[in-house]
N, C-alpha and C positions, 0 to 999 in steps of 0.2 A: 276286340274290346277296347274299348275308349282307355288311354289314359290318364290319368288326373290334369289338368288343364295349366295348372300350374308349372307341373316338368316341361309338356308340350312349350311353356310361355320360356323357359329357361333356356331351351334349343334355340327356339327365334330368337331369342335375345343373342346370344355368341352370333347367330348369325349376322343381324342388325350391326352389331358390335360392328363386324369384318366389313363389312360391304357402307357402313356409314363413316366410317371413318377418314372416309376422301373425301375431299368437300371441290368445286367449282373453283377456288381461288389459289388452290394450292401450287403450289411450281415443278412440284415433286409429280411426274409422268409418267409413261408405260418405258423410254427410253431408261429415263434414271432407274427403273427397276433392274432393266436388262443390265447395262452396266454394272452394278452392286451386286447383282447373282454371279456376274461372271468373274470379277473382281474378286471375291471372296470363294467362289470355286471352278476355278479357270478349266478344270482338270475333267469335273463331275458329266456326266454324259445328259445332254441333254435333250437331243432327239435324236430314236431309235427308229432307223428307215431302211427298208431294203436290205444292203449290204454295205449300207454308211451309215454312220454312228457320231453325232457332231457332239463335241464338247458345249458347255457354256463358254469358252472362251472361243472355242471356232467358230460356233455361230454368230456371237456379238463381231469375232473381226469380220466374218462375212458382210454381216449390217452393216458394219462401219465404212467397208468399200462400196459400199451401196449409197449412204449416203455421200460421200463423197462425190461419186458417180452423177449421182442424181444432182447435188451442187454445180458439177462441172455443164450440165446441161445449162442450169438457168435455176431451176425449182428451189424456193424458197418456201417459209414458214406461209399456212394458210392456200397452196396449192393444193391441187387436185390430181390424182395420178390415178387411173383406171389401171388393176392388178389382173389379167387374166390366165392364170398356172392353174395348172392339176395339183393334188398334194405331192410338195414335194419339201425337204429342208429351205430348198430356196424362195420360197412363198413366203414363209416366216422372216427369213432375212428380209427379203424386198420390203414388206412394207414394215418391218423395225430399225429398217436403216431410213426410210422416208419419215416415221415418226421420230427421228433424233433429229430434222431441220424443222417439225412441227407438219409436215405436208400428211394431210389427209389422204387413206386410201380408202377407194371403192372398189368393192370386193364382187368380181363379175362372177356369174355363174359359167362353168366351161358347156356346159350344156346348150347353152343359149346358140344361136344362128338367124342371118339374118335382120328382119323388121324387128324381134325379140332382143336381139344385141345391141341394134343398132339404138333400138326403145333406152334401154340400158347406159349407154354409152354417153346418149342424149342428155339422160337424166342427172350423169354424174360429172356433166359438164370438164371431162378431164383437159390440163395440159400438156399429158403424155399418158400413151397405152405403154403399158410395159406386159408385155405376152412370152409364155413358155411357147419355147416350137413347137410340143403338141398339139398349142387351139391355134396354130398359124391358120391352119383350113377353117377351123369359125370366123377369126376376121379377115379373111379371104372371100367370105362368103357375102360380105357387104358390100363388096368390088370395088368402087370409085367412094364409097359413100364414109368412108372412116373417117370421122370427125376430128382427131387429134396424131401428133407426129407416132409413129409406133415402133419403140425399142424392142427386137427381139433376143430375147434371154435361151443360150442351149439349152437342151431335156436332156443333163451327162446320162440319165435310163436309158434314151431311145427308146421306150415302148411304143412311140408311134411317130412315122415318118411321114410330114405332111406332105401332097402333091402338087398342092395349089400353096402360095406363100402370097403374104399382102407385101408390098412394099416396106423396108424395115432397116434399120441401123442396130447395130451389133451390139447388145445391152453389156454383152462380156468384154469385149473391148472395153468399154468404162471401165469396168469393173478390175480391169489388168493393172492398168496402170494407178490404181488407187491404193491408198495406205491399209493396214489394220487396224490403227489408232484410234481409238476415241476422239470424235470429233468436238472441236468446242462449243462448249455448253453453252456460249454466246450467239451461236447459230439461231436456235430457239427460244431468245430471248423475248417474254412476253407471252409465249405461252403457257396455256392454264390448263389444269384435269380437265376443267369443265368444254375446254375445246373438242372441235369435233377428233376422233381418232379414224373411224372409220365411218364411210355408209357404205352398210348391207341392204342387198335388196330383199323384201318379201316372198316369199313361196310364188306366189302368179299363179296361184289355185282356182285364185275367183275372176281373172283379168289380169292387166299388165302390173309388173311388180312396181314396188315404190322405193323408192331408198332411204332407209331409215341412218338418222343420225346416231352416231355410239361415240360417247367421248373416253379420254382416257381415264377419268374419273370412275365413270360405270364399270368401264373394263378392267381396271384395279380391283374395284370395290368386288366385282362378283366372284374374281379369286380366292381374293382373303375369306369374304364372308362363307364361300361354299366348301371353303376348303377346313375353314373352322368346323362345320356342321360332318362334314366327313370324314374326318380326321386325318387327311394326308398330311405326309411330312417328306421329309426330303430322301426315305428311301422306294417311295412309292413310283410304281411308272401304271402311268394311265394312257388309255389306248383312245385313240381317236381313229374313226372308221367312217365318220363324217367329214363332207367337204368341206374343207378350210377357210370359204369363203361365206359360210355358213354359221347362225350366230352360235350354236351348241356348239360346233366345231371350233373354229374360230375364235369365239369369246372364252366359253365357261371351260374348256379344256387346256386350252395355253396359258388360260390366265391364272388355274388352278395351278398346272405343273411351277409356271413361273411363280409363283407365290412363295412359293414351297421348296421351290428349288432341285424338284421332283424330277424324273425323266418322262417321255411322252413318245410313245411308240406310235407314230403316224403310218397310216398304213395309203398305199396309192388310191385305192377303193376299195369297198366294203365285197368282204366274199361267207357266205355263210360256209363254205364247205372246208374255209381253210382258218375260219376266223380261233376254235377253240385249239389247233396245234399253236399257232402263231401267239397265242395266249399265253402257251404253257413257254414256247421257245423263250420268247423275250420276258418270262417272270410277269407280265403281266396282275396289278394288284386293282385296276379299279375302271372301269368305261363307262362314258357319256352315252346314252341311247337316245334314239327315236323308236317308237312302239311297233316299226312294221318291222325293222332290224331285230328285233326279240322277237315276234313272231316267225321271221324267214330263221332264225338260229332252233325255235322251238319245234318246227317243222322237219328238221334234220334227223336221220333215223337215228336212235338213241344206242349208245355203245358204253363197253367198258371204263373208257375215260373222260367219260363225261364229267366228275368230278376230281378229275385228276388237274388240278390248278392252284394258281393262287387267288385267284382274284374273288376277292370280299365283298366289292360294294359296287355298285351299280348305280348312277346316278341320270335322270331326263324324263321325258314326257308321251303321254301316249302310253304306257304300258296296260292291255286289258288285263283284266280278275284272272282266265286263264291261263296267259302265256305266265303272270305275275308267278302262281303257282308251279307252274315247268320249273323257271327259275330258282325259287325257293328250293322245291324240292328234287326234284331230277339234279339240275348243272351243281345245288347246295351253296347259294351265294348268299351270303350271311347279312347282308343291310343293301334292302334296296329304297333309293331316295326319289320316290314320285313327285315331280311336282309340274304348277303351271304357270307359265308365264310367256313373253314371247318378247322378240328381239328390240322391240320398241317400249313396250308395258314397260311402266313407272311402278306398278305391284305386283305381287305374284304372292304364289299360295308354294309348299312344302308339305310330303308326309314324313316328318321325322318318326310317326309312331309306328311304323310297319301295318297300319290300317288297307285292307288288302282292297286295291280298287277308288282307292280316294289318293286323290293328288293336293290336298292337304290343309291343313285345319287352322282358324282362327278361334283362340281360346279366349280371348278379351277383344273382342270387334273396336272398341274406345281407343284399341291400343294398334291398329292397322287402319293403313288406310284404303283395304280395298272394301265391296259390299255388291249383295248381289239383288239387283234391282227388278221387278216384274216387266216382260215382255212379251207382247201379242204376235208370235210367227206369223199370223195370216196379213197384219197390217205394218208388220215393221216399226211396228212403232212401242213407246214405252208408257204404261197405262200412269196416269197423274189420279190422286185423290182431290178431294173435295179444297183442298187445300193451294192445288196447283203442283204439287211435290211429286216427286216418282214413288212408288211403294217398293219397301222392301220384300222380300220373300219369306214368307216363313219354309219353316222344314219340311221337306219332303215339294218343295215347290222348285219350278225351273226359271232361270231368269238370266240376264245379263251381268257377268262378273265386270264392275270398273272401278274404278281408282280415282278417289282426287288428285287431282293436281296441287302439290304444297310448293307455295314461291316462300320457301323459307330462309332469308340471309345466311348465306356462309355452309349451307347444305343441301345435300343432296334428296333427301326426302320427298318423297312423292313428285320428284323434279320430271315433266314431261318432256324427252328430247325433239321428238316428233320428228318430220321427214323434211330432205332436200325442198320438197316441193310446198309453199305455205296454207293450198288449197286444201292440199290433201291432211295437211297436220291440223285443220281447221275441223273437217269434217269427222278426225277423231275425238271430237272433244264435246260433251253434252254438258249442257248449261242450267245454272237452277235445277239442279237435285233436289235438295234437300232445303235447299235457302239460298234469297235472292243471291244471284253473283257466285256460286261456286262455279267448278271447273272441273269436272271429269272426264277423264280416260276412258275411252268404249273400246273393249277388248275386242268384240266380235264373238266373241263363244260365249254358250248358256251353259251353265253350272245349274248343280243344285248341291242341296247342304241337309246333312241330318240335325237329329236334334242333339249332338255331340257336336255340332258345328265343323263336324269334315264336311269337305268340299269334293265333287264329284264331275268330272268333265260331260257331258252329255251333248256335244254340237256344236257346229259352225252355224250361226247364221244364216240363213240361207240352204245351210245342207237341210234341218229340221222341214219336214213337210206334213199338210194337214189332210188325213184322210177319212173317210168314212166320221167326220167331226170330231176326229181325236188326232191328237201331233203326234209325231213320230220321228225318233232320235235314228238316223243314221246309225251313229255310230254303234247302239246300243241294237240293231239287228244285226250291224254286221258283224258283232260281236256273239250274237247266237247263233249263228250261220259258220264262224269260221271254225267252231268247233264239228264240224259235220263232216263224218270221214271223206277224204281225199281234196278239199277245200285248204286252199293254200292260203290266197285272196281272197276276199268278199268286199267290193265295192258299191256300196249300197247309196240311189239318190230315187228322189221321186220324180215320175213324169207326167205329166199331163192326157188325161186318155178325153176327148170329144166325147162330149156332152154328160160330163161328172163336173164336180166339185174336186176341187183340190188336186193333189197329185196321187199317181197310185205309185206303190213301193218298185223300185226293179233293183235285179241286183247282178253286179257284172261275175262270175265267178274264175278266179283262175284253179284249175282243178290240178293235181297231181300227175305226172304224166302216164303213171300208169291205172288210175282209176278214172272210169266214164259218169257219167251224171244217171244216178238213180232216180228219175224223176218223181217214185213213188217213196222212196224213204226218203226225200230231201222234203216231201210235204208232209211225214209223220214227224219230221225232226221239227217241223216249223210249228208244227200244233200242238207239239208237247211245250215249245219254250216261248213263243210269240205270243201276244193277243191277236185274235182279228185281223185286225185293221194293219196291225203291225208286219203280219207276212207277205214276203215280197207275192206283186201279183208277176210279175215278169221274171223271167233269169234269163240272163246274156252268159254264153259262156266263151270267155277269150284267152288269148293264149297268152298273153303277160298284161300288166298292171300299166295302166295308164298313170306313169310317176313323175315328180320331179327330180331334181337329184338328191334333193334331201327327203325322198321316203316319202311325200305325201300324197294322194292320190288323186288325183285331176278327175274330175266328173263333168265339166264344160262340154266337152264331146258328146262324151255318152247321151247325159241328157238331152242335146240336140238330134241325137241319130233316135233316141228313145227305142218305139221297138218297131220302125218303118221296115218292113220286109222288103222293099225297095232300096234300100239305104242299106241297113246291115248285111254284111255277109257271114258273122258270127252265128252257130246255132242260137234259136229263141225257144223258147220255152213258159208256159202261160199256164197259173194257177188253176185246176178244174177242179170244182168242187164236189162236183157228182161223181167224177171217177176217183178222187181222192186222192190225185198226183198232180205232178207237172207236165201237160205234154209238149209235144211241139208246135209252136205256135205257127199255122199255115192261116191261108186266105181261109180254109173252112173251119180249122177251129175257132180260129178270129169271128166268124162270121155263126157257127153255132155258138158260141159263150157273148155274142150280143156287145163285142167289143169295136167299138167302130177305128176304123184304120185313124195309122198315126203319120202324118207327115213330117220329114225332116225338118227341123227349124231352121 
């Protein structure tokens, strides 16, 4: 049930308060924060890792021999330093000791290998790699082709010994001979919040990632502001289970802890099977998610202490209606905070009202400056009225959520950062909305909106396909599907079948390992919750999830392998209507259901 609009408008406002409060010109940055936390509680534990435990004031001198470090190279205010570590304490130092000379860091995915790194590498134009010895083997793996000098930093974990090493100079050696001290504040003179702090790259869901601009301005603002709306304070510890190089991770979780003065129990990687003891170990009071991470926890067979915890509030994106309900009820997590927005986005939506399945509401539209505008899936393009203007959506309609752009003196508001690259940050941006000359923000996902004006995520872009002359939301079958006993994963895109229209549904499933594929109850499940058009005509069934490292699911493959029985080696499986299941999809079924063969792309 809706709440009054007015309380809804009094959350966004504390929030607005926290996150507008940094302006572009200000002098005051993510370093002077660090210092002032640690200054004022040298003692307080401030990442909780492993079986080390660093203070506010250990971590700041770490930083501080860091920047020194990094000075004794050469790197000044306005440099570029490509960061490639696993989570560790020292990833935080590294590039908080680079933000006290003003030097930019670019935050590399360790996943990455190869044309994909090297793409990366390229993009962030660094004057020094500084890499953990665990990805020595990723840039080993570019051989001759590494663009920039590369310091390597020891992994004191050893959890992994590389074989192959790239050529490298001794990051710790700097680092020995360098002070604790607070460096002078002269160093980075001339830099502003509004400067860039880091570039993060994009997921690379759809293509090669881009590097998005995050200044320190943003990256203050979204502590304070989220942390208002949450209520931490300085005896909370929040769990980060996302890569550090990653903007959930990375931004809205350190920037919260630091806010707040808070601890933050960084974990090496995300484990569903250890994640709720490691909860209770470290007091754990509040986590950042992505939606597949609550889904792989909701998955877990349900026990005793399930609700033996602390932790309150739950804050990210992505969470479907069912796992939401696990949560609530099962693990008993008392406030969870949906919302949308994305590393780049100049707006973003919140559910402060515990509205189950809405990622969150604009109670006075006059008073935000996002809106969700009419779009055609089949043409890509954004339908204009008689006027030449884009149309808005009314309720219950699907459209593209964007954002103007505000060039507002001395603030941060609707301020577009955009990307490393100017083509690319060009192409984000639609022109004449509303009236000659504005400037909006294209998020790439369609929303829709009731008539309580919650907001609802429904698709990427490109995932949305049109079948049987009706669209159809990805996410919202794979959504019906993952409730289907022994369905872990449900990765759901459309493929292209010879001599149709549009695309037909497939869907990749990772199953349980102890449950097989019911091909005849997985099509009662489909007929009782799907339309039509909506159930997949294909199932692929594979043995893990085609992911990035931050949880999102790659479909680029899939939909090129489609469902060539020459190409896949996965079981297939093909919608029959007559028999009233799914069977297996051979040359004869294929060929009795009138389905003409599919070739690889």
């Amino acid at each position: 049930m809706a709440v009054s609009r007015e309380a809804t408008w009094n959350e966004l406002a504390r929030l607005s308060a926290g996150t507008l409060q940094h302006t572009p010109d200000q002098r005051y940055t993510v370093a002077d924060r660090l210092e002032e936390r640690a200054a004022a509680h040298p003692e307080r534990s401030f990442v909780r890792y492993a079986s080390r435990d660093f203070s506010y004031g250990a971590l700041n001198a770490l930083a501080n021999r860091t920047a020194e470090g990094a000075r004794a190279i050469g790197l000044r205010r306005g440099d570029v330093v490509a960061l490639v570590m696993e989570n560790r304490p020292e990833f935080l130092a590294t590039w908080m000791g680079l933000a006290k000379l003003g030097v930019t860091t670019a935050l590399v995915g360790t996943q990455l290998r190869g044309p994909s790194l090297r793409h990366a590498l390229d993009t962030a134009r660094p004057r020094v790699i500084v890499a953990g010895s665990e990805c020595a083997e990723a840039l080993a793996s570019l051989a001759a082709a590494i663009p920039a000098p590369v310091w390597m930093a020891t992994d004191p974990d050893a959890e992994s010994r590389a074989t192959t090493t790239p050529p490298a100079q001794r990051w710790d050696d700097l680092l020995a001979r360098a002070t604790d001290e607070n460096p002078d504040p002269a160093l980075r003179e001339g830099l502003r919040a509004g400067d860039d702090l880091f570039h993060l790259f994009t997921s690379g869901t759809t293509g090669l990632p881009k590097a998005a601009r995050l200044s320190h301005m943003r990256w203050l603002g979204v502590g304070d502001g989220m942390s208002a709306i949450a209520g931490y304070g300085p005896e909370d510890v929040l769990a980060c289970v996302l890569p550090l190089y990653h903007g959930a991770g990375g931004m809205v979780v350190v920037s919260c802890a630091l806010s707040q003065g808070a601890s933050l129990w960084l974990a090496r990687r995300f484990s569903a099977s250890r994640f709720w003891s490691e909860v209770r170990e470290r007091g754990v009071t509040a986590f950042q998610y992505v939606g597949e991470i609550c889904r792989y926890l909701a998955n877990q067979p349900p026990g005793p202490a399930d609700r033996d915890h602390r932790l309150r509030t739950m804050m990210g994106a992505g969470l479907g209606a069912d796992v939401w309900r696990v949560f609530a009820d099962r693990f008993g997590v008392e406030r969870i905070l949906e919302g949308w927005s994305s590393t780049e986005a100049n707006t973003s939506l919140i559910n402060l009202d515990g509205v189950v399945g809405s990622c969150g509401r604009i109670p006075y539209p006059e008073r935000h400056n996002g809106r969700l505008i009419r779009f055609d899936p089949e043409t890509e393009t954004h339908p204009r009225g008689e006027s030449g203007f884009c149309i808005e959506c009314a309720p219950g309609e699907t459209g593209e959520f964007i954002g103007r752009i505000l060039d507002l003196p001395g603030s941060g508001a609707g301020r577009f950062e955009g990307y490393t690259d100017p083509e690319a940050t060009e192409r984000k941006i639609l022109r004449d909305v509303f009236e000659r000359g504005d400037r909006w923000y294209r998020s790439g996902d369609l929303l829709r909106r009731d008539a309580d004006d919650y907001f609802y995520f429904v698709d990427r872009i490109g995932d949305t396909y049109r079948w049987k002359s009706e669209n159809v939301s990805t996410q919202e079958v794979a959504e019906a599907l993952a409730g289907f006993p022994g369905v872990e994963i449900a990765n759901v895109y459309g493929v292209h079948v010879p001599g149709t229209e549009g695309r037909a549904g497939m869907a990749a499933l990772v199953m349980a390992e102890d449950r097989g594929f019911d091909g005849r109850a997985f099509f009662d499940w489909t007929q009782q919750r799907l339309a039509p058009w909506a159930a997949p005509v294909f199932v692929r069934l594979v043995r893990a999830p085609d992911m990035t490292a931050t949880f999102k699911l790659r479909k680029l493959t899939l939909r090129a392998e489609g469902y060539d029985l020459a190409c896949v080696r996965d079981p297939l499986y093909v919608r029959d209507e007559t028999a009233c299941a799914y069977v297996p999809l051979t040359r004869a079924s294929q060929a009795r259901l009138g389905i003409r063969p599919f070739a690889c792309e």
